[in-house]
Structure formats: C-alpha cells, structure tokens
N, C-alpha and C positions, 0 to 999 in steps of 0.2 A: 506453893503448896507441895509439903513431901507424899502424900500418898492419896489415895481416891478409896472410899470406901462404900458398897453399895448393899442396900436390904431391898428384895422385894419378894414377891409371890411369885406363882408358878409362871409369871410372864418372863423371868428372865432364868427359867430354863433352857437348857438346850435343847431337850426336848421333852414335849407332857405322854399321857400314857396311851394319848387317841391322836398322836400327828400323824399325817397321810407317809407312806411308807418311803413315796417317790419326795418328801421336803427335806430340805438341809436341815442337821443335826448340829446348830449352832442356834447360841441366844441373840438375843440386839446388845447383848452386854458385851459379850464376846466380840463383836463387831465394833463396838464403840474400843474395845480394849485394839482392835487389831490396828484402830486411828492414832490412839492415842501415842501407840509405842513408835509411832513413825516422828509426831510432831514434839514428844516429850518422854522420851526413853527412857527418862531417870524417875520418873513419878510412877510408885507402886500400887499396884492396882487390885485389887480383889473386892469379889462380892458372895452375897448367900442368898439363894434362891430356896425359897421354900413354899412348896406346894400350900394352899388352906390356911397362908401366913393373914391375921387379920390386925388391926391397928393393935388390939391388947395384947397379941402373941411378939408384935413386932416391938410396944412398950418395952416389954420383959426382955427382949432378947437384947435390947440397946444398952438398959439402965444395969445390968449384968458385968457389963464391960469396964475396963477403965476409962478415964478421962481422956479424948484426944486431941494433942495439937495440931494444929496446921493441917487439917485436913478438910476437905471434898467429901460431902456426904451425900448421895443419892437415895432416897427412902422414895417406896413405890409398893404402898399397899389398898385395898379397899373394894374390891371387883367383890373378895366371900364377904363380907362388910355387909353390902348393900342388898346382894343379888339374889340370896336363896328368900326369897317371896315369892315361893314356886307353892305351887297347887300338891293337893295333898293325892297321895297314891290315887285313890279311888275315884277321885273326879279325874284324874289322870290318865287312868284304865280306861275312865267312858270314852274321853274325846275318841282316844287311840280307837277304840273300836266303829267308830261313824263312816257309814257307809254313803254312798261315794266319796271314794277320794278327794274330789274336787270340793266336794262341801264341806267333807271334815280340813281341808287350809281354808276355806271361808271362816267357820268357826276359830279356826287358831288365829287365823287373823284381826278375828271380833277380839278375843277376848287376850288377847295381845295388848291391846287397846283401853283394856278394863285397868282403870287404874285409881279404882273406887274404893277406898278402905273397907267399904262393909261386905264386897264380893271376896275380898281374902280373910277378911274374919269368918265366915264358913266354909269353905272352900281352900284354904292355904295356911300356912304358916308365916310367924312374925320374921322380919327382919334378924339376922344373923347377930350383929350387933348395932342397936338402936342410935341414931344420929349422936345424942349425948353422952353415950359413950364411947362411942368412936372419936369423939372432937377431944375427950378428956384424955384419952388414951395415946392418941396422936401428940399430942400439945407436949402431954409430959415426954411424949420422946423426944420431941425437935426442942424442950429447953433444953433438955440431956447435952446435947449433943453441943448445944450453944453456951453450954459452959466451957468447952476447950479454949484455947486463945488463937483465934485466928483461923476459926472456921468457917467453913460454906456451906448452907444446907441447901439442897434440890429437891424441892417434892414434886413428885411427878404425880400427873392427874389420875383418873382413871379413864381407862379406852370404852370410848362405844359401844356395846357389847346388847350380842341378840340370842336370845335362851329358846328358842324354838329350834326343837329339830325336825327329824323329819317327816312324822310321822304322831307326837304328841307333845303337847305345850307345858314347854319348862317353867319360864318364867319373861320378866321383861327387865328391863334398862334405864325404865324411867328414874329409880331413884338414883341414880349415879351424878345427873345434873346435883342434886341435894345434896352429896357428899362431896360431890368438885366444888362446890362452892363453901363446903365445910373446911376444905383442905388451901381455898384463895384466899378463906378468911385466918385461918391461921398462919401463912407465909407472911402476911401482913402485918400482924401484930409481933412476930418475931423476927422477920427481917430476913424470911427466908425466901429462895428464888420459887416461884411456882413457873411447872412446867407444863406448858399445855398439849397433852398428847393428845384431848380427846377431840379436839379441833382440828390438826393434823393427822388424824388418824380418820375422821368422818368420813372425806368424801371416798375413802379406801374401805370401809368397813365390808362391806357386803362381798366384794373381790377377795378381801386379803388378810380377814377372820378367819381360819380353814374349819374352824366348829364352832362362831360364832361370839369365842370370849380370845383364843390364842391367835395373835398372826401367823401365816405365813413366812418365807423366805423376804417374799419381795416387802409386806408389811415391817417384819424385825428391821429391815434396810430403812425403812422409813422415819420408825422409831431410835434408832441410833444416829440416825442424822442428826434427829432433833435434840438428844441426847448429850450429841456429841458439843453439838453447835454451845448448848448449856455450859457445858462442862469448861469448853476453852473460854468461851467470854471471861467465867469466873476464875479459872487460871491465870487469864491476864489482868485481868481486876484486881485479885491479889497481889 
C-alpha cells in the first residue's frame, strides 16, 4: 500500500470547541500517524476531519475525488447521523428548571430510557439522517472507493455516546447499535474491514468521553490502538 487515507467527523480532531483546557491537543489519527511513521515511514499518510461530517456529506466529499490506487482507506462517520433525536427547546427548558436537583437526574434518567417513538413524535425531533439514507449514502461511498485497484477500506463503527449533560437532557445513544449494524452490513457485502470501536471503547465510556460523544487523552490512545492494529494487519495482507 502507497499511501493511507482517512475521512471522519469531529472525532478525529485535534481538538473540538468544549475540550477541557488541561487535555492534549492531538487526534487518535495523529497517534496512529505517530506509529505508523516508526513501523512504515514510507507510506503517506493524511486525513480530513470535519466537524457535523454525516454519511451524505462524507458521499459527496469521496465521489469528488479521483480514482485511487493502492491505497488504505479509513472512513468514520455517523455519531450527527443518528444522534440529534434530542427533545425539542421547550420541553428542554422544563426538565432544566426541576427542582431539587436530585429529582430533576431522576427524570433525566427516566427519560434517558424513553426510547418510545411516540414520546419523540411530540416532544423531539426526527433522526438527522434516517437509517435508509444513511445505508445508501454510505454504500455509494465504500463502492467509490472499491473501484481503485488494490484497495482497503476501514469503516470504523460509531463510539458509545451519552447526550446528557449536566444539568438538561440532550438526547440518547440507543440508535447507534442500528447504524453499527447498518455500517457491519455493509463491510460485508463489499468486502470491507469493519472496525469495532464501540465494543472497545464501552467499558471506557463513562471515564474517557470528556462530554459524552469526544474522548479524551487516554480514550484517543485507546482508539488508535485499535486503529492502528487495523491498519497493519491490512498492510501486511496487502
């Protein structure tokens, strides 16, 4: 493989626009580029991170391109996909205002839990982009990409992610399993590698999410491992 080339969302920033002041200013991409140049110095490496990148944004930005050989492709999008089935301002306002504190995290904790269609049909907004088009959107990228001669494509899952802050209820995480399994069925029919971050990255969530969707320091390390680990196998597979 001559070169490694990577798309994802604001996960492989270096840094988002709420990281805690005291975390390292480095992505897990950058971590994984900092392995790579030790075990394979001559394979060239770049990627594009973008904030609100969603599978149709990510389509458009691949099929843009030319055709490429020989290359290592890591694609990692779907977190704004799934996630904004958050509650609408005003039933938003209420929670935030519930007195004692103690009861109003009972409540967010109930309704955390709500994972009812008919409670976000009055109360929320639809899905960012709905299962069917995210699958078609995605698909058409990863043939793109499987048209080069002697490519490798990576999809990376999407990470566990908790929409509660701290004080009123954003959203939840349940549909993520339904798009990791949108993104397993697709590596299958096309022959791409699926990466399971969100299984690696579980029993870390609650620690090493610093706002519930971004990792951490110690998180991005964990993420690049797994990254990493990917990336060589199908280097020496090649």
């Amino acid at each position: 493989m001559r070169q490694i080339i990577c798309y994802t969302d604001s996960l492989g920033l270096n840094e988002t626009h709420n990281i805690p002041v005291n975390e390292a200013k480095i992505s897990y991409l950058e971590l994984v580029h900092n392995k790579l140049k030790i075990e394979y110095p001559e394979i060239k490496f770049s990627y594009e991170a973008i904030t609100g990148r969603t599978a149709v944004l990510l389509k458009n930005d691949i099929i843009q391109n030319p055709i490429i050989n020989n290359a290592i492709f890591v694609i990692q999008v779907g977190i704004v996909d799934c996630a904004p089935r958050v509650l609408n301002n005003t039933f938003r306002i209420f929670v935030s205002l519930i007195r004692p504190k103690f009861i109003r995290k009972w409540i967010i904790l109930i309704l955390n839990r709500l994972h009812k269609p008919w409670f976000f049909r009055y109360f929320g907004h639809r899905l960012l982009v709905p299962p069917k088009k995210f699958r078609s959107a995605f698909l058409e990228a990863v043939n793109f990409l499987n048209k080069g001669h002697n490519n490798k494509i990576l999809v990376l899952n999407i990470l566990p992610t908790n929409y509660i802050k701290e004080n009123i209820f954003i959203g939840f995480s349940s549909n993520i399993l339904i798009y990791n399994n949108i993104l397993k069925n697709i590596c299958i029919e096309t022959d791409a590698v699926y990466v399971n971050l969100f299984d690696n990255m579980m029993p870390y969530a609650e620690k090493h999410l610093y706002d519930g969707v971004h990792p951490n320091y110690e998180g991005k390390k964990i993420l690049a491992s797994v990254v990493f680990n990917s990336i060589l196998q199908n280097i020496e597979e090649g």
